[in-house]
C-alpha positions as CSV (number, residue, x, y, z in Angstrom):
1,X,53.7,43.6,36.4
2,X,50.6,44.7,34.9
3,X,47.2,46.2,37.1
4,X,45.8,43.3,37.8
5,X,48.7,41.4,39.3
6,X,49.5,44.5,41.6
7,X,45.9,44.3,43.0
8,X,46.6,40.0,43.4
9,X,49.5,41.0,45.2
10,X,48.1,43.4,47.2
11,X,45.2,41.8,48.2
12,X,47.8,38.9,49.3
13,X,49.4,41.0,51.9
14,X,46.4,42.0,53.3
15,X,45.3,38.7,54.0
16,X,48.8,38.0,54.8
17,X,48.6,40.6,57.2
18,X,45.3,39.8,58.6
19,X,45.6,35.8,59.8
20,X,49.2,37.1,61.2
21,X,47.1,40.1,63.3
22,X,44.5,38.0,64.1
23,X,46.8,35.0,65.5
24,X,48.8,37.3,67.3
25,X,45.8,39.0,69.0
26,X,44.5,35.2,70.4
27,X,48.3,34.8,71.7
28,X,48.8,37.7,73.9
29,X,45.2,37.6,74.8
30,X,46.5,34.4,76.5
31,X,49.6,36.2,78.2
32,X,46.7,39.1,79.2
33,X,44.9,36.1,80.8
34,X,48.0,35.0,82.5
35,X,48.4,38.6,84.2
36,X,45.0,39.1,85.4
37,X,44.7,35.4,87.2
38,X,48.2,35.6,88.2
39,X,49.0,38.9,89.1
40,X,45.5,40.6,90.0
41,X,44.0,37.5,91.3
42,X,41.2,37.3,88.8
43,X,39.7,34.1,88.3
44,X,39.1,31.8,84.8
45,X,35.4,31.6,85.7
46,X,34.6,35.5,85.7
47,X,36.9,36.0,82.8
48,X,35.4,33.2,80.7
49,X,31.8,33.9,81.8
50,X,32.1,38.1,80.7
51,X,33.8,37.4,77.4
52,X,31.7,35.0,75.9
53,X,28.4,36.5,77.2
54,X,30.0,40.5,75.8
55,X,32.1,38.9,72.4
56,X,28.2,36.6,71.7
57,X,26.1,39.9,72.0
58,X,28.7,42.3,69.7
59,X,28.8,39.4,67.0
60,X,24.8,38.9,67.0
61,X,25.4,42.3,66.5
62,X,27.2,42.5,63.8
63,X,25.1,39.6,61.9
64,X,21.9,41.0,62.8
65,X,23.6,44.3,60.9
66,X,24.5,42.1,58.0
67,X,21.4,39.7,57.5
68,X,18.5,41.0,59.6
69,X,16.3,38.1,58.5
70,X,18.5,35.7,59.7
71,X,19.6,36.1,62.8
72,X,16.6,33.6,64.8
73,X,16.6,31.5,61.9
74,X,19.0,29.1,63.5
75,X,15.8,28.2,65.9
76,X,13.4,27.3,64.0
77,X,14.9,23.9,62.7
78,X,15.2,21.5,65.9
79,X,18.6,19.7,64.3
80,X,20.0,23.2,64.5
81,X,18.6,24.1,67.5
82,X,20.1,20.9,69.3
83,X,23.5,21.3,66.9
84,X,23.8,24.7,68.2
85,X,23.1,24.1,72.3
86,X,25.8,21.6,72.0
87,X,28.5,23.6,70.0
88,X,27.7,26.7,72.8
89,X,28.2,23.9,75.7
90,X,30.5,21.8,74.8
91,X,32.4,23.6,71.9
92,X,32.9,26.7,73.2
93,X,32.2,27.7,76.7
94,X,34.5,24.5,77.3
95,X,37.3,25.1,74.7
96,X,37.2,28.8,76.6
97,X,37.2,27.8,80.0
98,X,39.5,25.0,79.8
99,X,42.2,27.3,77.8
100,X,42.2,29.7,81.0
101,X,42.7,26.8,83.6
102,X,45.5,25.8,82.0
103,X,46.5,29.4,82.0
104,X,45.9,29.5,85.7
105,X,47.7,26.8,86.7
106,X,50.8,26.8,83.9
107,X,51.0,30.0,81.6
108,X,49.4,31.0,78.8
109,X,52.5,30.1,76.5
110,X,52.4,26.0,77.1
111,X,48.5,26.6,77.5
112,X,48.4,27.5,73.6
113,X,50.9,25.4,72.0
114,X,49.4,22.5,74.3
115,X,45.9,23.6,72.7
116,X,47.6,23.1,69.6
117,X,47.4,19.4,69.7
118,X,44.0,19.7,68.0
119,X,44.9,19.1,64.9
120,X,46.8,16.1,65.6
121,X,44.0,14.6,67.7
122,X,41.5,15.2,64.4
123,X,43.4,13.5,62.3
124,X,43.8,10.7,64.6
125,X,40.1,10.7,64.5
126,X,39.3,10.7,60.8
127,X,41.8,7.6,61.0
128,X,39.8,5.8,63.3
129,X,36.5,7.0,61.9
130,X,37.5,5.7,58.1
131,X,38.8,2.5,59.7
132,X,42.2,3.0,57.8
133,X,46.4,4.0,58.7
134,X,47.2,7.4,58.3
135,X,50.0,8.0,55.4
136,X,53.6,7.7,57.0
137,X,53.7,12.0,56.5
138,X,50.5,12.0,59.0
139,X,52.1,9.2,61.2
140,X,54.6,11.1,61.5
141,X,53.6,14.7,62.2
142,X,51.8,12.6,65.3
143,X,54.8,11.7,66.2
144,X,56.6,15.0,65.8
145,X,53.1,16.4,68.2
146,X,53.4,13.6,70.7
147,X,57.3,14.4,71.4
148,X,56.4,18.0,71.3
149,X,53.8,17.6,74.3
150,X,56.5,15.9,76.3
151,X,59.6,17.7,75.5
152,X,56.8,21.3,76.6
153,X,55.6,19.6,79.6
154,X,58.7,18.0,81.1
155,X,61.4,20.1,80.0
156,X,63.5,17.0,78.8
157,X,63.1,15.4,82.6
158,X,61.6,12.2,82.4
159,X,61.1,12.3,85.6
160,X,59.3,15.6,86.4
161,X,57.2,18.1,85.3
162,X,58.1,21.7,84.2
163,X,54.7,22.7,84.8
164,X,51.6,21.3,87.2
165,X,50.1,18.4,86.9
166,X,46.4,20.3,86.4
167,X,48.3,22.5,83.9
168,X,48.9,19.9,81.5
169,X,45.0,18.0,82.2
170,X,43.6,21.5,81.7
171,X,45.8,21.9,78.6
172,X,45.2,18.5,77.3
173,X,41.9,18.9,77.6
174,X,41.5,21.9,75.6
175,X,43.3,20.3,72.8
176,X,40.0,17.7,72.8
177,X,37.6,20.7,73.3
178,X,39.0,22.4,70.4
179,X,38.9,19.5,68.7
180,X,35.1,19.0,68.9
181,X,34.3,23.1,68.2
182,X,36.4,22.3,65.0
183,X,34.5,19.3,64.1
184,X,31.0,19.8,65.3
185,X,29.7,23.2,63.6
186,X,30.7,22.2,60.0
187,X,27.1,21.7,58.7
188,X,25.7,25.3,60.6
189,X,28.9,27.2,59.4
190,X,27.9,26.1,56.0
191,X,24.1,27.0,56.7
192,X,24.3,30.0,58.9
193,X,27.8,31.5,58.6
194,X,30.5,32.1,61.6
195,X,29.7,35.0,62.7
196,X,26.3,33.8,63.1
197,X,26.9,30.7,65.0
198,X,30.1,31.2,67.1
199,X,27.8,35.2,68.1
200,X,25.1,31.9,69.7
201,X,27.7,29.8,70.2
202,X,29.4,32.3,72.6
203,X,26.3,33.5,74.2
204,X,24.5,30.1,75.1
205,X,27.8,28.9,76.6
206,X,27.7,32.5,78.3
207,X,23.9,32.0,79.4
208,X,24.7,28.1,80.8
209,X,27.9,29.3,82.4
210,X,26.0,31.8,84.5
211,X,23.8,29.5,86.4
212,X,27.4,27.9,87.6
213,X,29.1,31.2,87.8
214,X,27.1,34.5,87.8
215,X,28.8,37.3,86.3
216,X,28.6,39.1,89.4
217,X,30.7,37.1,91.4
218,X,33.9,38.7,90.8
219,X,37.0,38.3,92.2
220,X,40.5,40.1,92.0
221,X,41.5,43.6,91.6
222,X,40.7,46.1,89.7
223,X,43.1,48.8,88.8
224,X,44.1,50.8,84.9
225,X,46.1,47.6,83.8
226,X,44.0,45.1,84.7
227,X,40.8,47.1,83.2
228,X,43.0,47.3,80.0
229,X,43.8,43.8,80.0
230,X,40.3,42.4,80.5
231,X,39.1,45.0,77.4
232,X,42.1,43.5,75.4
233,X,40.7,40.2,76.4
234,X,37.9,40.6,74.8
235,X,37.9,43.3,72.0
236,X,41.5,42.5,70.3
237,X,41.3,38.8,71.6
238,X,38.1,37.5,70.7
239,X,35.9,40.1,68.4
240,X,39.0,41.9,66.1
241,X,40.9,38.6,66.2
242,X,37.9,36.4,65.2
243,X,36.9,39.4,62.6
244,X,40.8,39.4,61.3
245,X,40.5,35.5,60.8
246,X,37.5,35.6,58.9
247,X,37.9,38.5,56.5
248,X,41.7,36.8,55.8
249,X,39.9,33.8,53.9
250,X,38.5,36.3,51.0
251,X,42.4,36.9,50.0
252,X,44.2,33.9,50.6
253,X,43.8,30.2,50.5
254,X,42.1,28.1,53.7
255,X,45.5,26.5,53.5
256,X,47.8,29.6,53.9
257,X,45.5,30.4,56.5
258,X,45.9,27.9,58.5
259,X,49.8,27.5,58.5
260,X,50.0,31.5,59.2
261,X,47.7,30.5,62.1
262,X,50.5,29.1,63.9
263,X,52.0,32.7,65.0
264,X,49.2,32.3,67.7
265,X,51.7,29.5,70.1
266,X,54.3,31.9,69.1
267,X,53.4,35.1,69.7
268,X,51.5,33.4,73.3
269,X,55.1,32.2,73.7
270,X,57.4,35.1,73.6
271,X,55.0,37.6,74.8
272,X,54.9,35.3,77.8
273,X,58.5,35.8,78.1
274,X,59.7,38.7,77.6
275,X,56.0,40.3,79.9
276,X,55.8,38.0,82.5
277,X,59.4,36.5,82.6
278,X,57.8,32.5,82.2
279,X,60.9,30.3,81.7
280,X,61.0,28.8,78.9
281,X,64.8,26.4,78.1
282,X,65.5,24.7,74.8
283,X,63.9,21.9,75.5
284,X,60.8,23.7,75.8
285,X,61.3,26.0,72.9
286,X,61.9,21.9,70.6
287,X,58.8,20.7,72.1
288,X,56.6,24.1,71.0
289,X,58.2,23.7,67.3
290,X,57.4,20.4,67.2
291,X,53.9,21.1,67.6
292,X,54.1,24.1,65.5
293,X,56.1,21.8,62.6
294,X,52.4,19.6,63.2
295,X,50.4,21.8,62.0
296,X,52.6,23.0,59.3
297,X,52.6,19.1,57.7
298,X,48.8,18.9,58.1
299,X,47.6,21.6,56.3
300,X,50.3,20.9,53.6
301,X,49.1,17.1,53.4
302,X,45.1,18.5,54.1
303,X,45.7,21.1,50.4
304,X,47.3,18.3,48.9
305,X,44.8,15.8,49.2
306,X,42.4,18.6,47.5
């Protein structure tokens, strides 16, 4: 092996290592949720509210330290501006507060494999906007989603729930709200960067939240665990994992990226647990790798079509 395919290999397993850290960060960022609305009686509207108006300021921060000149660039063009009020608003103040409902109400590990559905619902979408059958692979990976959802959400009853009703509308939900912050930025990520637009993107869905929930209106109780899990929240949850995600594309493929991803549902899922003791049978644990097996197909089909 000569120099230069140590330093490919190297630089592998550090991307490797970052979408893994990153993914893994978002998932027990979920279970931290789960403990601070259901142990410390913190609610999803403060929690929501702090981290996107805290994670939007450090990430302006860190773009205004990379490209001074850009920064209120974004404003000056009214398609951006309007592109940009609705990705804060209904991309990701709503994929964030929805996420933490379904927290609330369920846990946080059917909350993100539920999420998970995003992918599913996009490609349903590109279907129906090119007016043409998906292949039988992508037919199938729906399929494989669709008996996921119910297998995670029923437990292999037909006739009942595992979870609450609202739990599986606030996770459904989310799965359409990520759906449209995956879909709707693609022009200003190209134009302005992430860090750039998901920094506005956090603090305009921040700003708008606080006119329906003020920061200050706080509920729960504060003690050394639930001070650490609100700083986990948002520092290892939102800015290291977002920075972890990013800084993984420079090593490995979009692909690889994407599939590796996937350790988020998991890591949500056992973290869940083996911390906060959520059951979680076999008929549970088929429906999350269903969803999981999802997003595996699509990306492969997604790099294959490229």
């Amino acid at each position: 092996m000569n120099a230069e395919q140590v330093i490919q290999l190297s630089s592998r397993k550090k991307g490797i290592s970052m979408v893994l850290l990153g993914a893994s960060f978002w998932g027990v960022s979920g279970t931290a949720a789960q403990y601070l609305f259901q142990k410390q009686g913190f609610s999803p509207e403060w929690l929501t509210v702090m981290r996107l108006l805290i994670s939007g300021v450090l990430l302006l921060g860190i773009a205004y330290k990379k490209e001074k000149n850009l920064l209120w660039g974004i404003w000056k063009n009214k398609t951006d501006r309007i592109s940009i009020l609705l990705f804060g608003i209904l991309g990701m103040l709503a994929v964030q507060y929805t996420y933490f409902a379904a927290i609330k109400e369920g846990n946080a590990a059917t909350a993100t494999v539920l999420q998970y559905l995003a992918p599913a619902l996009i490609t349903c979408y590109a279907a129906i906007r090119a007016r043409s059958l998906p292949s039988k692979t992508v037919a199938v990976s729906v399929i494989f989603a669709i008996l996921g959802t119910f297998l995670l959400v029923t437990g292999g009853q037909i006739h009942t729930l595992s979870i609450s009703g609202w739990a599986v509308f606030w996770g459904i939900t989310s799965a359409f709200a990520l759906a449209f912050y995956t879909l709707q930025p693609k022009k200003l990520l190209l134009k302005w960067g992430s860090a750039l637009v998901v920094g506005w993107g956090m603090l305009i869905g921040g700003i708008f939240f606080s006119l329906i929930h003020p920061p200050w209106r706080f509920s729960g109780q504060w003690s050394l665990s639930s001070l650490a899990a609100v700083a986990f929240v948002i520092l290892f949850g939102t800015i290291l994992a977002f920075y972890f995600y990013l800084e993984s594309t420079k090593y490995i493929s979009a692909t690889e990226v994407s599939l590796l991803a996937s350790a988020e549902p998991l890591s949500a899922t056992f973290i869940s647990i083996v911390w906060l003791q959520v059951p979680f049978g076999l008929a549970e644990w088929i429906g999350t790798l269903c969803i999981v097996g999802t997003i595996t197909i699509l990306s492969i089909v997604k790099a294959e079509k490229k």
